[in-house]
Phi, psi and omega in degrees: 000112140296121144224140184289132185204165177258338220192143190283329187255047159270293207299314197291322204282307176326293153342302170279311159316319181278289194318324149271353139242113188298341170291004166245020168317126181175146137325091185286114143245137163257122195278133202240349169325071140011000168353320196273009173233166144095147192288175200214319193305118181031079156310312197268348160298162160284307190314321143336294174299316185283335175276314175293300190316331177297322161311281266267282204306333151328313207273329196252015183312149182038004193255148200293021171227010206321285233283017191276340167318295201300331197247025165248101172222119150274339156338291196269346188267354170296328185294301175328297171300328168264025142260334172326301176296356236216321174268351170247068214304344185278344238269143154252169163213133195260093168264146181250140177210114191272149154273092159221177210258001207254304203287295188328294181295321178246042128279321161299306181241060147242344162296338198285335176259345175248047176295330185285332189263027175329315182283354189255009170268125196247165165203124188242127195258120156290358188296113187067036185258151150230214196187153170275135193257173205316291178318342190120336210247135197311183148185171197262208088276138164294312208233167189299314232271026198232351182284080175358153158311293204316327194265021154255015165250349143275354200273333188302324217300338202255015159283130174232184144298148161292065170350150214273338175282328166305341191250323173266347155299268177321328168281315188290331184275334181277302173289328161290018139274321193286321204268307137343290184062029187276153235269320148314139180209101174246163189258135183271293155166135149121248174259350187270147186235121184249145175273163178213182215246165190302332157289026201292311170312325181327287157320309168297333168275342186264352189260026198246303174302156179200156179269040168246176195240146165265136129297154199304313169322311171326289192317302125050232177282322173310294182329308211270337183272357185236011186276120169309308174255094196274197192216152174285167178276025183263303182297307186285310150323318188288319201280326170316329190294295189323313196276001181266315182315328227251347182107345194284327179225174198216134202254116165229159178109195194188120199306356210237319176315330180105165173341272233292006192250001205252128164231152186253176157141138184343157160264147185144159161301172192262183159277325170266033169245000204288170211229144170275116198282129203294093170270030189267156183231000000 
């Protein structure tokens, strides 16, 4: 058994679960990709492939993550996976996908290339389930990694096959997102992924912000506590810099510092810079 997970705390949490249940013993690979940002048009090309990473490296200029580009190919790790398949007829592979647009997207474009092993591909949809949490308490999960170990031995129960209409629906909706390129990708809910524009975000950054100046960390922690739909902070970084161009937000520190050297805030006086008004007559 091969499975397929999205996010590094999929694998660790995924880790504890087979340790207490041995039937689910396999190899964890992780599609390490962002898919729900970032241009798409003919992915599976190089030129295609070579214009998102070149996005990638912009978008990740000063951020505490520069070198994680080199070390991300999913490239290589889809190859891996199809010798897996390809030297083991018995061999399955189990993707798991939570609702969110990060999981969603990058289930489309890995089905999208193993349309030849259909029957040996599985898919445990995590969408509207719900599950007990550490405390006692019902709760949905967004993400895999948020799911107890314990509670994967009902989330296995939801492996099924990918069905011969599913690898050509979900493929046909993975080339219309790819050809649409739009730079945004959010989950509507269940598998639809709709595009939206490089602003998608915009608004949620600016509701974040004040004309008293922040930190970057502040900002932040405010974003993540009121955004319905999240996004990574590499992405959310990426979109301040465009609105610090544009005049919308105003910057001290400097950016070659790193994250932690950065503060925001609206433009405009702070209330203890505002000038007092002269009411003498």
């Amino acid at each position: 058994m091969l499975h397929i997970v999205f996010q590094q705390s999929d694998v660790d949490t995924l880790k504890e679960a087979i340790a207490l249940d041995s039937s689910l013993q396999g190899e964890i690979i992780e599609i390490k990709d962002e898919l729900a940002v970032g241009p798409i048009a003919d992915i599976y090309e190089t030129e295609g492939y070579q214009a998102r990473r070149d996005w990638w490296k912009k978008v990740l200029e000063h951020s505490p993550y520069v070198e994680q580009l080199d070390i991300i190919d999913d490239k290589l790790a889809f190859h891996q996976l199809k010798e897996s398949l390809d030297a083991d007829f018995n061999e399955q592979v189990w993707i798991w996908v939570a609702p969110n647009q990060h999981d969603v997207c990058g289930y489309y474009w890995l089905i999208s290339q193993l349309k030849e092993y259909e029957s040996r591909i599985y898919i445990l949809s995590l969408n509207n389930l719900p599950f007990i949490s550490e405390k006692g308490n019902i709760f949905y999960p967004r993400d895999l990694f948020e799911i107890p170990p314990k509670e994967f031995i009902k989330a296995k129960k939801l492996a099924r096959p990918i069905t011969t209409s599913e690898f050509e629906i979900d493929g046909d909706e993975w080339k219309k997102l790819c050809s649409e390129n739009g730079i945004v990708r959010v989950l509507e809910g269940g598998k639809k992924i709709l595009s939206k524009e490089s602003s998608y975000y915009d608004d949620d950054i600016l509701a974040a912000l004040t004309k008293e100046p922040q930190k970057l960390h502040k900002v932040f922690s405010t974003l993540f506590g009121k955004m319905k739909l999240h996004t990574g902070d590499v992405f959310l970084v990426w979109r301040m810099k465009e609105l610090i161009n544009e005049g919308k937000i105003e910057i001290a520190g400097d950016w070659y510092n790193g994250w932690k050297d950065i503060v925001l805030k609206k433009p405009g006086a702070t209330e203890e810079e505002k000038p007092e008004l002269d009411i003498t007559v």
